[in-house]
N, C-alpha and C positions, 0 to 999 in steps of 0.2 A: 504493500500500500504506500510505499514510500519513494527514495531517490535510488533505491538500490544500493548494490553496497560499495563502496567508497575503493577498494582495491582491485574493484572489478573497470574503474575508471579508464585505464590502456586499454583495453582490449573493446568496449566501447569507442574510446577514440579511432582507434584501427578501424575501423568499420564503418564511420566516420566517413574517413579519408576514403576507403575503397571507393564508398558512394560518392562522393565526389570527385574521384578521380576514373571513376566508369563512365561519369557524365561530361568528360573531356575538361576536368579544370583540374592540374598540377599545381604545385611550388614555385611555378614558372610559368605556366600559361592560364588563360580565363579568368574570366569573372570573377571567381574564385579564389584564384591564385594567394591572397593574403590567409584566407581562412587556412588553405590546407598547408600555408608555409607555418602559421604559428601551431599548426595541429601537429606537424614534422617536428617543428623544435619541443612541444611539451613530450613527444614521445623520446626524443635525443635523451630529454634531461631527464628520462627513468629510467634509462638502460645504465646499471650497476659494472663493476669493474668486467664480471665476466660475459657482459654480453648479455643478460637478461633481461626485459625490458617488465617494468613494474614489481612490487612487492611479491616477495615468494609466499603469499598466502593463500589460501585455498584452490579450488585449482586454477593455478597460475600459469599453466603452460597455452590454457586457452588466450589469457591474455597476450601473452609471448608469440604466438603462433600466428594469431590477426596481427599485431603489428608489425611484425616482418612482416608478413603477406602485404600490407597497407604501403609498408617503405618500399616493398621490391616491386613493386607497382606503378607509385612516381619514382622509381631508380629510373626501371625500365621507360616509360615515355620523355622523360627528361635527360638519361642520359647522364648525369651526376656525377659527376667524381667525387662531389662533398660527401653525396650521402653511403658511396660502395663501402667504404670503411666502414659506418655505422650500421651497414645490412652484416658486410662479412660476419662484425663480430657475433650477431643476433642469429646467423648459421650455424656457427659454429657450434655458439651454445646449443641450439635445437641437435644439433648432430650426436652432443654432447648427454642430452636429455633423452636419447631413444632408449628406448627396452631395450636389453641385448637380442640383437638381429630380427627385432620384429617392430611394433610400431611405439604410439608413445601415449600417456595416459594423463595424470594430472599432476606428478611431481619427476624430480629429475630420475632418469634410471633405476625406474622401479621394475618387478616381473612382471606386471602386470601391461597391457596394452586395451584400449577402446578404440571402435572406426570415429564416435567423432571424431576423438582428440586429434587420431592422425591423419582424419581427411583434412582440419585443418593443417598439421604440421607439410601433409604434402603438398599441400596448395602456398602456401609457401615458400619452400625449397624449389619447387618448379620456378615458381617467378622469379626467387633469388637468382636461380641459374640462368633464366634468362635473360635477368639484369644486367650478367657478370659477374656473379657471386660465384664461390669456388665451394661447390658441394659434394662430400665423397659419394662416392658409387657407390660403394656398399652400403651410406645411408639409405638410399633412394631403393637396395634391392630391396633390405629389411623390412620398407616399408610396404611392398609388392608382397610381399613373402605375407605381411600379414593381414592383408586386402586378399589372398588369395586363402588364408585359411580359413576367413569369416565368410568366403562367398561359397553358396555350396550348385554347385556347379550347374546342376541338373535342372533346377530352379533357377537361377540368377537371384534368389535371394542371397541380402549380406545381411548379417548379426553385430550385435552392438561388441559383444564378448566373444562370441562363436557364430559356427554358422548355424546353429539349434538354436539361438533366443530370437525372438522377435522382433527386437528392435531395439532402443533408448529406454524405450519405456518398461519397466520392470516391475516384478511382482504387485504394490497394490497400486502402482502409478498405472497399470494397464486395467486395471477395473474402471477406473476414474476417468481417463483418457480415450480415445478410439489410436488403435495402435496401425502405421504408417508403414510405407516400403521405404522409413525416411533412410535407413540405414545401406539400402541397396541403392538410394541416388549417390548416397557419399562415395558408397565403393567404387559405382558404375563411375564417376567422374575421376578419381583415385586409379584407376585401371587406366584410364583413359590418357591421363595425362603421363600415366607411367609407362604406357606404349603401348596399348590397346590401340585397337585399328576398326572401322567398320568393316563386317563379318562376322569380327569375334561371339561366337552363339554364347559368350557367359552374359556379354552388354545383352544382346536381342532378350535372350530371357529376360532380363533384369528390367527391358523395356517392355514388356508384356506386362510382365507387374506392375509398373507405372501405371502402364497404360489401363488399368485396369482398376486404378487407387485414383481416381482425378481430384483437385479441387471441388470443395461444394461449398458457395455463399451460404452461410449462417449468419441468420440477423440475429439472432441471441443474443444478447448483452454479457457479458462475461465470458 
């Protein structure tokens, strides 16, 4: 009922900038241009010695994850030198932060992995790299590696934990909620950007189930 919570503030911002840098206004070009330059610098001034951007408090990696993604965005259409420095370090750290050899979840290098968390962290590193950021390979496999154990093939359904659960939404959150093929868009874009190609029958499945989950207007309040 309120402002939300207060360290969740980055990663808000990050998303921010993306929207406005999807609408064609950078650091440097459009209408815009001042908004997203002092949105850049309040992100500059939360990234910590190692590269982390915001407070390490709950999960923080979502915040970390949108603002790279948000910097390597206006990296990428501006061109920047100023800012490559400031993405590298926010890679590395993410690189830093992966499960071992699988994806990433809500703190640094735990066993554990979730499809959001790492559809953000890959959407991300994609952009970083296309920016000119220097991302290891083997990040990027581990991340495929584990987009490909949450997707279960036959299906083109993806799972939040496995390819067995549902979705995000878990035990009583899915009584409460109507539960989504949101975890199989994550994948399906995650696959895609990792080198998925049209053909691929894991995407076609995957889009069946879309196709078959659409949007529905609810005038509901709440």
């Amino acid at each position: 009922a309120g402002g939300g919570e207060p360290h969740y503030d980055v990663g808000v911002t990050g998303l921010s900038v993306l929207a406005f840098v999807g609408a064609g206004h950078t650091h440097l070009d459009g209408e815009h241009a001042e908004v997203v330059r002092r949105a850049l610098r309040f992100l500059e001034s939360q990234q910590d010695s190692e590269g982390c951007f915001g407070p390490r408090k709950g999960k923080f990696l979502y915040n970390h994850s949108i603002a790279t993604y948000a910097l390597a965005r206006d990296a990428y259409f501006t061109l920047s030198d100023i800012l490559l420095p400031i993405l590298q370090r926010s890679v590395d750290f993410l690189a830093e932060s992966q499960s071992p050899g699988k994806g990433w979840r809500y703190k640094v290098g735990g066993a554990l992995s979730d499809t959001a968390e790492t559809g953000w962290a890959i959407l991300a590193l994609v952009a970083a790299e296309k920016a000119g950021a220097r991302v290891p390979k083997e990040t990027l496999a581990g991340a495929r590696r584990w987009i490909e154990e949450v997707t279960n093939e036959s299906t083109g359904h993806a799972g939040y934990l496995s390819h067995l659960d549902r979705g995000a939404r878990l035990k009583d959150l899915s009584e409460k909620y109507p539960v989504h093929e949101t975890m199989t868009a994550v994948a399906m874009t995650s696959r895609y950007l990792l080198g998925g190609r049209k053909g691929d029958q894991v995407l076609a499945r995957g889009a069946g189930l879309l196709s078959n989950d659409l949007p529905k207007w609810d005038a509901t309040p709440g």
